[in-house]
N, CA and C atoms as a LAMMPS dump frame, in Angstrom:
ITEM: TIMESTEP
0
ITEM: NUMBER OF ATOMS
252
ITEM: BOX BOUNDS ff ff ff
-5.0000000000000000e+02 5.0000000000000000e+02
-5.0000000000000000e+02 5.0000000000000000e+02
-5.0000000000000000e+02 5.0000000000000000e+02
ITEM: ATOMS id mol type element x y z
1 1 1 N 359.05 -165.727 193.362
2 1 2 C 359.942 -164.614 193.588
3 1 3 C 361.371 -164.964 193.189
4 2 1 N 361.587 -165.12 191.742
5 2 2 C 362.952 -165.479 191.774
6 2 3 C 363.76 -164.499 191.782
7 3 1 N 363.605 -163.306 191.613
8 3 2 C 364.999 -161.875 192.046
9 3 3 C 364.663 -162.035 193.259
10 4 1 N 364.52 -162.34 194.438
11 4 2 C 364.556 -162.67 195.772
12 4 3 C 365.474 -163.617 196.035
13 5 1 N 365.514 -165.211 195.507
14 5 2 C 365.905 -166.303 195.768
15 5 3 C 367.455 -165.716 194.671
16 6 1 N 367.652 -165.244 193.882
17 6 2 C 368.808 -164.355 192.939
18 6 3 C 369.708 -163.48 194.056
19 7 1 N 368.87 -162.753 194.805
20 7 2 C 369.251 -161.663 195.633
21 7 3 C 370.385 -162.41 196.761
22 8 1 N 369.258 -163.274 197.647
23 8 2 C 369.749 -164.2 198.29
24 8 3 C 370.842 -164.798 198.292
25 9 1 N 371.043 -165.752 196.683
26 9 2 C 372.019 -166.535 196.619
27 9 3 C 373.192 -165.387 196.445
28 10 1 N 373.211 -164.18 195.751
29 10 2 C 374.668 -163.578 196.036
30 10 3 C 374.59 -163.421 197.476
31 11 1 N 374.263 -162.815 198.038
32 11 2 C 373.911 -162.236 199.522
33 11 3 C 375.092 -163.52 200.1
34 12 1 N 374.761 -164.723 199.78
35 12 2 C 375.447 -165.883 200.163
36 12 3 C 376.705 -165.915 200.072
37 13 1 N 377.351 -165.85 198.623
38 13 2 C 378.489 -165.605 197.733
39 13 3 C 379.236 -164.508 198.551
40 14 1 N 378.998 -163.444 198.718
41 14 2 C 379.536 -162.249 198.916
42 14 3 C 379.801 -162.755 200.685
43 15 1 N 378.872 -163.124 201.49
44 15 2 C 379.087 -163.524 202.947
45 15 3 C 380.804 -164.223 202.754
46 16 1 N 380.111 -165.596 201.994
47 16 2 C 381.206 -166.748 201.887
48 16 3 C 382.908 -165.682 201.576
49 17 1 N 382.573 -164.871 200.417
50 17 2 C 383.989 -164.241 199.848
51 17 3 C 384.654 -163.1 201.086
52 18 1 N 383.524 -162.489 202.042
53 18 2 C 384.322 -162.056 203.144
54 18 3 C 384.841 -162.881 204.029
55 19 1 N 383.978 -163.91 204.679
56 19 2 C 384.47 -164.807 205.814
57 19 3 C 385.742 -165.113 205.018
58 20 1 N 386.143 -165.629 203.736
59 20 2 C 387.571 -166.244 203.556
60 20 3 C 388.456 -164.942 203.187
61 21 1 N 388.004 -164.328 203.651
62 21 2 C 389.318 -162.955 203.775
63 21 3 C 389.446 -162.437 201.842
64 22 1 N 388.365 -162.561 201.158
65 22 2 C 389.232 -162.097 199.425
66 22 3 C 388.067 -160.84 199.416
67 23 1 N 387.177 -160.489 199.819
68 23 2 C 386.467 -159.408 199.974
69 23 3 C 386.431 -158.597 200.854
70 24 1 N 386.987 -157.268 201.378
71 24 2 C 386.047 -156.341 202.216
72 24 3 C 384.705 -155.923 202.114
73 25 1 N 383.793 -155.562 202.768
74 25 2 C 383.026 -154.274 202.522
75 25 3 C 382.933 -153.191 203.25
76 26 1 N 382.638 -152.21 202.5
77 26 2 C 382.205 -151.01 203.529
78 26 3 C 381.221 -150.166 203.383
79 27 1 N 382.122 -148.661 202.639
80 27 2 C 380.64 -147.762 202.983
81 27 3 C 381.545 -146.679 201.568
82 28 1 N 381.206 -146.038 200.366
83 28 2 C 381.879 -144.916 199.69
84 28 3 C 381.199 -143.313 199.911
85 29 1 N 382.409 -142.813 200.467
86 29 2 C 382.273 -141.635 200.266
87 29 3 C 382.919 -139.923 200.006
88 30 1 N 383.093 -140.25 199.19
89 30 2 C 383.227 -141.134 198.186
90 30 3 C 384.446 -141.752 197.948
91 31 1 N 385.213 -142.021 199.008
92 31 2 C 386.294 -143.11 198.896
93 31 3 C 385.741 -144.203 199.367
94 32 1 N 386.716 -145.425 199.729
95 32 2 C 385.861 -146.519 200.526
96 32 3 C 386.566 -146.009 201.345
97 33 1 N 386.078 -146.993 202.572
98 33 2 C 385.919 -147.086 203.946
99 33 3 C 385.356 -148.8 204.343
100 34 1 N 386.783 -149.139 204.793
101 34 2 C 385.843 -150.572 205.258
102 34 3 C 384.993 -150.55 206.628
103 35 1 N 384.508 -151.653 206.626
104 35 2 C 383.521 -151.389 208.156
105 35 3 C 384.887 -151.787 209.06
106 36 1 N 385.067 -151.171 210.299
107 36 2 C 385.716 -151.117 211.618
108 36 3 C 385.267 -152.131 212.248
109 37 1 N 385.212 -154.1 211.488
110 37 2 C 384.362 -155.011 212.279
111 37 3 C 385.513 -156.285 211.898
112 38 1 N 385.791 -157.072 212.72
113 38 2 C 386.846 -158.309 212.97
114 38 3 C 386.316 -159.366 211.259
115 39 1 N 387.146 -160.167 211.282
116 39 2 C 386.595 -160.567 209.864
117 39 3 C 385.769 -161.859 210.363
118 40 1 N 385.231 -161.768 211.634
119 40 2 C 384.27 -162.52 212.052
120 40 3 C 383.29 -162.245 212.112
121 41 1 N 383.481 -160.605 212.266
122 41 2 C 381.693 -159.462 212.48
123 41 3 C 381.622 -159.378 211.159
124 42 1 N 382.626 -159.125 210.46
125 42 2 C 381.685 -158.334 209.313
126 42 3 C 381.052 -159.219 208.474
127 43 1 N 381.221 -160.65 208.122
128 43 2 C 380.376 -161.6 207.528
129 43 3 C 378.821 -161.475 208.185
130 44 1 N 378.698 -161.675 209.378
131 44 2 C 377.923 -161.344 210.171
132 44 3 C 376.671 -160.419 209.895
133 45 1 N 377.309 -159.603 210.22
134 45 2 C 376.622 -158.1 209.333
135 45 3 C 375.914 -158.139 208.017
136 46 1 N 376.833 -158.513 207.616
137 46 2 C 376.425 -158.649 205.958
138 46 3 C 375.409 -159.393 205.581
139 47 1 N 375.742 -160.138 206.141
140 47 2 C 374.337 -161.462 206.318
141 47 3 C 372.818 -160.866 206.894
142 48 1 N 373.501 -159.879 208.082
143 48 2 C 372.423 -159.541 208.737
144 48 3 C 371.624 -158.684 208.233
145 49 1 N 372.275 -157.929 207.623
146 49 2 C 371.527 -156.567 206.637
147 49 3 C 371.417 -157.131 205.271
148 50 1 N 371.624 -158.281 205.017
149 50 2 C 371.047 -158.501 203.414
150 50 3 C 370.141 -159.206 203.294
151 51 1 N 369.631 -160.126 204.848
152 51 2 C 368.297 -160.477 205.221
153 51 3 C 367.203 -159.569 205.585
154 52 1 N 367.902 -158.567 205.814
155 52 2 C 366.499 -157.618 206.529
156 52 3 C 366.263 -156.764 205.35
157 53 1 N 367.176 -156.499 204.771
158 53 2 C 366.995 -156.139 202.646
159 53 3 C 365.913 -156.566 202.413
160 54 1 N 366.107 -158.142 202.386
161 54 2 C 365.539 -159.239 201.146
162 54 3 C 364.108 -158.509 201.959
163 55 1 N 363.977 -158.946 203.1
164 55 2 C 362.078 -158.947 203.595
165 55 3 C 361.562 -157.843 202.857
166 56 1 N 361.834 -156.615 202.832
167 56 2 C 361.586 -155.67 202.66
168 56 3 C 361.459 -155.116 200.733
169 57 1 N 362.503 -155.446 200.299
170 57 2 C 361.955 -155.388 199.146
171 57 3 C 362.392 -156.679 198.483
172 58 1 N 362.404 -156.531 196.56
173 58 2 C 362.618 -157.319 196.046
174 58 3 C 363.584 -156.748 195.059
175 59 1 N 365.083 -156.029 195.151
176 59 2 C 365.136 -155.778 194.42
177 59 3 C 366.276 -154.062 195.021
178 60 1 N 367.93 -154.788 194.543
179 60 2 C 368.181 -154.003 195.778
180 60 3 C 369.613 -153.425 194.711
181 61 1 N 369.577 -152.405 195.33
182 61 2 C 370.694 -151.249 194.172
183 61 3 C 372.37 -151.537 194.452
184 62 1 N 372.944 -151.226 194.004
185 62 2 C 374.768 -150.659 194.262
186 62 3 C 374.421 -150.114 195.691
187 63 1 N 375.283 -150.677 196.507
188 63 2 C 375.796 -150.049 197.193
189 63 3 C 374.454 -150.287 198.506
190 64 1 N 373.553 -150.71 198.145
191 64 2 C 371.641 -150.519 199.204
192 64 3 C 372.609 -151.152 200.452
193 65 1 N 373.83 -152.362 200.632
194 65 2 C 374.077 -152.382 201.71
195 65 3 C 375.253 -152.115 201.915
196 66 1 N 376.517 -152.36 201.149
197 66 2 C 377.649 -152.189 201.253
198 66 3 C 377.962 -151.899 199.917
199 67 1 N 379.511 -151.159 199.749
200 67 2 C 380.727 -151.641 198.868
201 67 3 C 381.416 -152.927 199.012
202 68 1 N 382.028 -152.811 198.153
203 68 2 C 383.397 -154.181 198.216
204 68 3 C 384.607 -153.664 197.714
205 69 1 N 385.588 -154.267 198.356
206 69 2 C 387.117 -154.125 197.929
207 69 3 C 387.447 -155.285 197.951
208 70 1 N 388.305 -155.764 197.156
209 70 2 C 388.981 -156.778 196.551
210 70 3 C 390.539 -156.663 197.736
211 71 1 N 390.853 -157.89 198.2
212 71 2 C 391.787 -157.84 199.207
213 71 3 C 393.58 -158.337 198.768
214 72 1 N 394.36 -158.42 199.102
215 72 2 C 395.401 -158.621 198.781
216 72 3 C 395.918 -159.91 198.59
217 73 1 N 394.954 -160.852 199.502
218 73 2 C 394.612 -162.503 199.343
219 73 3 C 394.261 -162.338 197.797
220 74 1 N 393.122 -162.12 198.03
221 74 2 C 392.101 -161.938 196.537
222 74 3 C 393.452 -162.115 194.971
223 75 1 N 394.052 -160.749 195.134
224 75 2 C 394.922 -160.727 193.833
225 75 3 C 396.132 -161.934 194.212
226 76 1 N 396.646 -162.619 195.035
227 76 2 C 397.291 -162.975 194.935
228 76 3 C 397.13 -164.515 194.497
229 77 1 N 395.619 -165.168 194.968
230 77 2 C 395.023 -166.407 194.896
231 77 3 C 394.036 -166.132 193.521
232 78 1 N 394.471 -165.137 192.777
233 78 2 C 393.195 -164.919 191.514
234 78 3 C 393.632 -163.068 190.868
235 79 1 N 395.265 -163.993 190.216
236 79 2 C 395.643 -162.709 189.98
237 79 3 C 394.98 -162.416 188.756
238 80 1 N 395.246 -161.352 188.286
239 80 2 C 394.652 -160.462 186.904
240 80 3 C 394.897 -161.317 185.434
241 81 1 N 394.114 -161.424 184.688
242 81 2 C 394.785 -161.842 183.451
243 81 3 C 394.619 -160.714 182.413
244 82 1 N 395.331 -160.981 181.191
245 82 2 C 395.412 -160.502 180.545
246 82 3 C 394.001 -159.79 179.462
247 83 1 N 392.905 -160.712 179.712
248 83 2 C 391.701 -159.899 179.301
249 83 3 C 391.419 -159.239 180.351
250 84 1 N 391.667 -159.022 181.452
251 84 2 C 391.244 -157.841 183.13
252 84 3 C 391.826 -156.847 182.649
C-alpha cells in the first residue's frame, strides 16, 4: 500500500508544519475559516482525522480533511522568491 504509507507521511509533514506555528488549517467556505482549536489541539486533530482517513480509504481528496493557510511566521522564516 504505498499511497497509504505516501498519505501518511504528509499527514506527518502537515501535523509537524502546524505544531511549529507556519501552517493553519481549517474548513473553506468558501472563504477559510481556521479551526477555533489552541495550536496544541489543532495538531492533534489533524493527526486524529488523518488516521481515521488513512483506515478507511486509500486515497484522499483537497480538502477530505482540512484547508491550510500559510501563517505570518511562515512568510517571514520562508519569504517569497522571485520564481513564487
Amino acid at each position: 500500500m504505498p499511497a497509504r504509507k505516501g498519505y501518511t507521511r504528509a499527514a506527518e509533514i502537515a501535523v509537524d508544519l502546524v505544531r511549529r506555528g507556519l501552517l493553519v488549517p481549517g474548513t473553506l467556505d468558501p472563504e477559510f475559516h481556521p479551526w477555533n482549536l489552541s495550536t496544541e489541539a489543532a495538531p492533534a486533530r489533524l493527526h486524529a482525522e488523518a488516521a481515521a482517513e488513512l483506515q478507511h480509504s486509500t486515497l484522499l481528496g483537497p480538502g477530505q480533511i482540512c484547508f491550510f493557510d500559510i501563517t505570518e511566521k511562515a512568510l517571514r522564516e520562508y519569504p517569497p522568491t522571485d520564481a513564487d
